[in-house]
C-alpha positions as CSV (number, residue, x, y, z in Angstrom):
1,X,-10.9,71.4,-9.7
2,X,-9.5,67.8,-10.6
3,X,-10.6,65.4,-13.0
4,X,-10.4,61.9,-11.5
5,X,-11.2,59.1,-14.7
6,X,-11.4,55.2,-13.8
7,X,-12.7,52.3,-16.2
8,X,-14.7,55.8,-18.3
9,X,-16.2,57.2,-15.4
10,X,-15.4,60.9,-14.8
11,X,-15.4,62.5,-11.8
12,X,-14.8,66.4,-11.0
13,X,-13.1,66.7,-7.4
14,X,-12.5,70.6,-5.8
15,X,-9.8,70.2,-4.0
16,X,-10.3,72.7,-1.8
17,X,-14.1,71.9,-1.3
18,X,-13.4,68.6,-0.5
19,X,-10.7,69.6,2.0
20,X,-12.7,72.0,3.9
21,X,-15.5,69.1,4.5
22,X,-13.2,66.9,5.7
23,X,-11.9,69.6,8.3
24,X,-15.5,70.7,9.3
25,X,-16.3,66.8,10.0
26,X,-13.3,66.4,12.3
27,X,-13.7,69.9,14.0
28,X,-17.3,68.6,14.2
29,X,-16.5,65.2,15.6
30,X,-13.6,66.3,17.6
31,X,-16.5,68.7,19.5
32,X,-18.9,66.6,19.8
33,X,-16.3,64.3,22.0
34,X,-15.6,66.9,24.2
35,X,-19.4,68.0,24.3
36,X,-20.1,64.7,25.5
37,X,-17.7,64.7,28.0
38,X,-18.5,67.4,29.3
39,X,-21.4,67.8,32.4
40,X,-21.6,67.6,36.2
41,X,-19.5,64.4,35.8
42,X,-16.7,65.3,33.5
43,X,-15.0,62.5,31.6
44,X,-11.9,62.6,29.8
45,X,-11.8,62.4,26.0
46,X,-10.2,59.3,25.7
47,X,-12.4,57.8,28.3
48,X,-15.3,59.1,25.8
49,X,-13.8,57.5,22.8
50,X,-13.6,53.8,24.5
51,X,-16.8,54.0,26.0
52,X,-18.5,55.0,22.4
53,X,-16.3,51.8,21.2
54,X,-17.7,49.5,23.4
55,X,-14.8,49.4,25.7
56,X,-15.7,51.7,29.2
57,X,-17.2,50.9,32.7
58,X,-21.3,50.5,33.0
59,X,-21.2,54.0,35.0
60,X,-19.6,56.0,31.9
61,X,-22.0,53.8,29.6
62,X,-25.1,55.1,30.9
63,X,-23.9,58.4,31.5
64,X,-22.3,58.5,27.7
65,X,-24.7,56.3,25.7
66,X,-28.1,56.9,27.2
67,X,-27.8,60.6,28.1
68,X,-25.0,62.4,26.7
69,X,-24.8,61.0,23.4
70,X,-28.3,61.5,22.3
71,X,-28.0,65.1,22.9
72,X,-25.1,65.5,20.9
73,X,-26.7,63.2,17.8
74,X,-29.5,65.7,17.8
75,X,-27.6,68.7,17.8
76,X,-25.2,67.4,14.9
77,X,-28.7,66.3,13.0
78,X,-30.5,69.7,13.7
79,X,-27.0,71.9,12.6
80,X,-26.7,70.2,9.3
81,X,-30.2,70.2,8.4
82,X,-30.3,74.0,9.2
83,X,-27.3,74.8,7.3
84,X,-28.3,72.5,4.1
85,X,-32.2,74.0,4.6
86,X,-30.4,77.0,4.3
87,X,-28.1,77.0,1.7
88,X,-31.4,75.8,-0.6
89,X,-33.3,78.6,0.3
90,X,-30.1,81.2,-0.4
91,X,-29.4,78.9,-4.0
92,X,-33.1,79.2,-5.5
93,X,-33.7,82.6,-4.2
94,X,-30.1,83.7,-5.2
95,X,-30.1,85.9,-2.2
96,X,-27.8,85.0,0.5
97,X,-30.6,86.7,3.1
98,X,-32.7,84.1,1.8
99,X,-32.4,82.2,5.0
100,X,-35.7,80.1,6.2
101,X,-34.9,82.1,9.9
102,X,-36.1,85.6,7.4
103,X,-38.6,83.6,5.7
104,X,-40.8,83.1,8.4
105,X,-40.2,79.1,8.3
106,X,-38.6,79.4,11.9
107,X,-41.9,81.6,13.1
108,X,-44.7,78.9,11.4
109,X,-43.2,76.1,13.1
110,X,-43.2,77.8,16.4
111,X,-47.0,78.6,15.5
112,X,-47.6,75.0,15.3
113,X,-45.8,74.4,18.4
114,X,-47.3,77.1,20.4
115,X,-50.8,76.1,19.0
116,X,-49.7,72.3,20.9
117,X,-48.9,73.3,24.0
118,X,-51.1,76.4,24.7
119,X,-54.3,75.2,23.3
120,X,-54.4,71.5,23.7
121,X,-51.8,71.4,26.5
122,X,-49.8,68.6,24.5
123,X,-46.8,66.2,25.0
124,X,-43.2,66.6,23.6
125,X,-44.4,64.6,21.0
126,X,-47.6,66.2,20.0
127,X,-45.6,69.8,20.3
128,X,-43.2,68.3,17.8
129,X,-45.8,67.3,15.2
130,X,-47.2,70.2,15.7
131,X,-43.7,72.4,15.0
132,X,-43.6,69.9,12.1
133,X,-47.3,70.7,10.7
134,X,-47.1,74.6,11.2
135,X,-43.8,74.5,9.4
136,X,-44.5,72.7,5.8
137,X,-48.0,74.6,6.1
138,X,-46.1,77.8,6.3
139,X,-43.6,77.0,3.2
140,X,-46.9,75.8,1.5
141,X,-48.1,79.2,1.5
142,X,-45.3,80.8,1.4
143,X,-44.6,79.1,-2.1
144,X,-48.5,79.8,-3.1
145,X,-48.4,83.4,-2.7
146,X,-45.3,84.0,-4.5
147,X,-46.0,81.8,-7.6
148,X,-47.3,84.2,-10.9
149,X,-45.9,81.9,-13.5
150,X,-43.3,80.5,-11.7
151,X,-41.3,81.5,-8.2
152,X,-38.5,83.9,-8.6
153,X,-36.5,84.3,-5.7
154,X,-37.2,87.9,-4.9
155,X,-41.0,87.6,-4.9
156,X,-39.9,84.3,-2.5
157,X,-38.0,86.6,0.0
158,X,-40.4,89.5,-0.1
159,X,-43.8,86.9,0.7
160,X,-41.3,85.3,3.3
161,X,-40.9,88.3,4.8
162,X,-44.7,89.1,5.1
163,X,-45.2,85.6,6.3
164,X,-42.6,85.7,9.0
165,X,-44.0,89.1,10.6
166,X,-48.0,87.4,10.4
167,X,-46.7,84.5,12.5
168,X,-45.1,86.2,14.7
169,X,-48.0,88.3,15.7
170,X,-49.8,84.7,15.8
171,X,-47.2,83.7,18.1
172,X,-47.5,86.7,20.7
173,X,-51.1,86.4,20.3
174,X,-50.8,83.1,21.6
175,X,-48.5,83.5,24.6
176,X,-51.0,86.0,25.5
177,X,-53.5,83.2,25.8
178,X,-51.6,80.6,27.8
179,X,-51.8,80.6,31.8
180,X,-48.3,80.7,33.8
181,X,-47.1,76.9,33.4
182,X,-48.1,76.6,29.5
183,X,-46.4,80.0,28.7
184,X,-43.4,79.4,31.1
185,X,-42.9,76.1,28.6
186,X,-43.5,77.8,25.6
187,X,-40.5,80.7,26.6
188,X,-38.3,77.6,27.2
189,X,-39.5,76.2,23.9
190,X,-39.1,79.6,22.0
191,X,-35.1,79.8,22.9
192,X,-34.0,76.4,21.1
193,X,-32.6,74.0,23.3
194,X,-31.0,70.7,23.3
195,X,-31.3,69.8,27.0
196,X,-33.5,66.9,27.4
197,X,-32.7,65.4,24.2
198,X,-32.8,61.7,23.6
199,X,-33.5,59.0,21.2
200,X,-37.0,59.6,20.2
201,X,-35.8,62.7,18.5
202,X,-32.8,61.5,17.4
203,X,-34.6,58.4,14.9
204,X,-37.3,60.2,12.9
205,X,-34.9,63.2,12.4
206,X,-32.1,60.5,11.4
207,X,-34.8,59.0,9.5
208,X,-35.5,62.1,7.4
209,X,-32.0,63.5,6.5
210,X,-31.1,59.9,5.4
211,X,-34.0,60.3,2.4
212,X,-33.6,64.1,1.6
213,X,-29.9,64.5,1.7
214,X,-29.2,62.2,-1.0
215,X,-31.9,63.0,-2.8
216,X,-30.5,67.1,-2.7
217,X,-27.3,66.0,-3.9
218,X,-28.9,64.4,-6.9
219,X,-30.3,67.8,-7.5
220,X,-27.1,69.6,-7.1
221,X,-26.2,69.9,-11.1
222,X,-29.4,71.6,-11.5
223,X,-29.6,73.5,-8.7
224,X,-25.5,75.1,-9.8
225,X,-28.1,75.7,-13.1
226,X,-30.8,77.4,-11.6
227,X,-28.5,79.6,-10.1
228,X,-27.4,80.7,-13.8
229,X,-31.2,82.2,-14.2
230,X,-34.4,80.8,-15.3
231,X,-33.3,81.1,-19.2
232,X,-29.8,79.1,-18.9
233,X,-31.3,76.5,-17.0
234,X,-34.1,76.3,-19.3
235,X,-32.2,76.3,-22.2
236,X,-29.5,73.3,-20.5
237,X,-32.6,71.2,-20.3
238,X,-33.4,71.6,-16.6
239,X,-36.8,71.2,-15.2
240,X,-36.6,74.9,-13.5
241,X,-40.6,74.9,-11.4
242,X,-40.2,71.2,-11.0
243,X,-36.6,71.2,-9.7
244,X,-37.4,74.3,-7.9
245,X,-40.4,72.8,-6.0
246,X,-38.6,69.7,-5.0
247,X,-35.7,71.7,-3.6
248,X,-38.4,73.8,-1.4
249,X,-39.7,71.0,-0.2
250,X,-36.7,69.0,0.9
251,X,-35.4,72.4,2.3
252,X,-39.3,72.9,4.4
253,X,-38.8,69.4,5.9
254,X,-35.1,69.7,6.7
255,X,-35.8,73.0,8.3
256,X,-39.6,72.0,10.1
257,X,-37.8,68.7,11.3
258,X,-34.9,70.6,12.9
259,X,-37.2,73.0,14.7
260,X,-39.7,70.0,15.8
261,X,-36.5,68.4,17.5
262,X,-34.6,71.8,18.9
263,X,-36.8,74.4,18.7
264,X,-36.2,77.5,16.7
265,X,-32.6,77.3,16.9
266,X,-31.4,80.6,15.2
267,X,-29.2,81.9,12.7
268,X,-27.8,78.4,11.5
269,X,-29.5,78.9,8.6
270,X,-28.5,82.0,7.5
271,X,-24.7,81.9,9.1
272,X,-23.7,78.4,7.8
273,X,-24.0,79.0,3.9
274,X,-22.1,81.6,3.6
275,X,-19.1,81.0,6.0
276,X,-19.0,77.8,3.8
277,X,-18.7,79.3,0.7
278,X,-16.4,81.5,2.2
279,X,-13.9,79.0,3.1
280,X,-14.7,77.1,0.0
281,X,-14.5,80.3,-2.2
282,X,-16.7,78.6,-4.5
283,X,-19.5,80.6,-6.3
284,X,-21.6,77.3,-6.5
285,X,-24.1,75.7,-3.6
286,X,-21.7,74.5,-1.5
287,X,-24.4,71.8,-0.4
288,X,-22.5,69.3,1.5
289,X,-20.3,72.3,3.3
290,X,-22.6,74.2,4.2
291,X,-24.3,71.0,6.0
292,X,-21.0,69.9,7.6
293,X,-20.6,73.7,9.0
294,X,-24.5,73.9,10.5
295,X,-23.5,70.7,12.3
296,X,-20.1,72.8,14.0
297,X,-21.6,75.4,14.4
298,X,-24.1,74.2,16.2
299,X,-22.1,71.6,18.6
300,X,-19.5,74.5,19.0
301,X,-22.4,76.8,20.1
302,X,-23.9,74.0,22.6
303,X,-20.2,73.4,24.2
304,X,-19.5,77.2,24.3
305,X,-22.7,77.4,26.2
306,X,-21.8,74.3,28.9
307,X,-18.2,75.8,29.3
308,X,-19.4,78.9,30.4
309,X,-22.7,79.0,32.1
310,X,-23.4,75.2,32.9
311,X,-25.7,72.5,30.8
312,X,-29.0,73.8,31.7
313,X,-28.3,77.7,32.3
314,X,-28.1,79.1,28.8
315,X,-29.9,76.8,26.1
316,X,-27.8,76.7,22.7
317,X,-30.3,79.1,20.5
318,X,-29.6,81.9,22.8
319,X,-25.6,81.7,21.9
320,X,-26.9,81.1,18.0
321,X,-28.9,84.1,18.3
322,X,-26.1,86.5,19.6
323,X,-23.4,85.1,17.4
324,X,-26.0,85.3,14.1
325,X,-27.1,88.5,15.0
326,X,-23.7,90.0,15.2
327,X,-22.8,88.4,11.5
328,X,-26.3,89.3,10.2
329,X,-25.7,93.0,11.0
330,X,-22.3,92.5,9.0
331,X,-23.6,90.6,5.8
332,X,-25.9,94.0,6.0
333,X,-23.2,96.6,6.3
334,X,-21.5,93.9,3.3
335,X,-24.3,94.3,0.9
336,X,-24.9,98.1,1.7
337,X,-21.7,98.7,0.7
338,X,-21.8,96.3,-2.6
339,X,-24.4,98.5,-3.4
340,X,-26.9,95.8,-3.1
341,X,-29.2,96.8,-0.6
């Protein structure tokens, strides 16, 4: 940790924090150029770079700007609101399975959506209000039934968990109503997918993380508090149910918004967090790398996916789920053996 002090301001700089988000944004940047070069029409990285600066041929343009690019925007968006959605739910609940992909946030926004498209038979648009609707109804409730004089982040996981397996009984309930076309698009829905992605997702999503993620890091002093335990915070003058509540919600919208624009894209949530404080080795939030890792992740996954079986073979939350999976079963075997679980 370094103190940097200029005209009586004081500043606290990690080093190490600090470094590790500049590497994520690169390896996250450096991805995303090779993800958007990367298709039926391959184009060169450097080719990429001069077309993004205004400087390539009308054919690369349209192919870069108006279809590739989009794609990519969305799936940076989507990563880091997962991974900062995330790493709110695992700070207040103080459990690092606290992960809105257990808590049944993932499985209420697909109720919304599945309610869109296989009982009113609606647009892209109208499925994505609906994702958006079922998901901040879902934390609502979530949040009511585990409030007796405040929400302690056990009670939050163990309600999250009830509410997670009810909407997904919901959700096969609804599949089992839809007729061949509407449930085909629902499966294609279900995976979490990027293909198809273009501006109208990119805006209101852009829209949204540029109001909640400064107003997070605002809240990141309190939330290192919170962390301490109700009584500390208390005691260090922090609002703990109003600070608490805020935090939910900006972590409900980041994650409803993500799954409105992807689909339930898996695992980000849960994985990013926690290899972020890894690298960081930081016992705090780790806010900002935690986002900057759910945005890698996520545009490493996509590429993965397009190297190896094509653009529109395997969608992205099908490699998310595999990889998740495989480090979910391992934070398991980590906890068991912490004696925590």
């Amino acid at each position: 940790m370094k103190a940097i002090r200029t005209r009586g301001l004081s500043i606290r700089l990690d080093v190490r924090t600090s470094a590790v988000v500049t590497l994520l944004l690169v390896a996250a940047l450096a991805a995303s150029v090779v993800l958007i070069g990367t298709g039926d029409f391959d184009i060169p990285a450097a080719d990429v770079i001069r077309t993004l600066l205004g400087d390539g041929d009308a054919g690369q343009d349209f192919i870069i700007n108006e279809l590739r690019l989009p794609r990519v925007l969305v799936g940076l968006l989507v990563g880091a609101a997962l991974g900062l959605g995330g790493a709110l739910f695992q700070s207040v609940s103080r459990n690092p399975l606290g992960s809105p992909d257990v808590l049944g946030l993932g499985q209420g926004s697909t109720a919304g959506a599945l309610t869109m498209i296989v009982l009113f038979q609606g647009s892209a648009v109208e499925v994505a209000g609906g994702a958006l609707v079922g998901g901040l109804v879902t934390g609502a409730v979530i949040y009511l039934l585990a409030w007796k004089r405040g929400v302690h982040g056990y009670r939050l996981v163990l309600v999250g968990i009830g509410v997670a397996a009810f909407s997904t009984a919901v959700n096969g309930y609804l599949l089992t109503k839809a007729d061949f076309v509407d449930a085909a698009r629902a499966v294609v829905w279900l995976t979490g997918s990027l293909n198809g992605r273009d501006w109208e997702q990119v805006w209101p999503l852009l829209a949204l993380c540029a109001v909640l993620v400064p107003l997070v890091l605002v809240y990141g002093r309190p939330l290192r508090m919170l962390e301490m335990g109700d009584d500390v915070a208390n005691a260090l003058g922090v609002r703990v149910e109003r600070t608490r509540a805020v935090l939910l919600t900006a972590s409900v919208l980041l994650t409803a918004a993500a799954t409105a624009a992807a689909g339930p894209v898996s695992f980000v949530a849960l994985t990013a967090p926690q290899l972020a404080r890894r690298l960081t080795r930081s016992p705090g939030p780790n806010l900002m790398p935690a986002m900057f890792m759910g945005a890698a992740l996520l545009i490493v996954a996509d590429l993965a996916s397009q190297r190896a079986f094509g653009a529109d073979q395997l969608p992205v939350g099908v490699v998310t789920g595999v990889l998740g999976g495989v480090y979910l079963l391992g934070l398991l075997v980590t906890q068991r053996k912490a004696g925590r679980i």
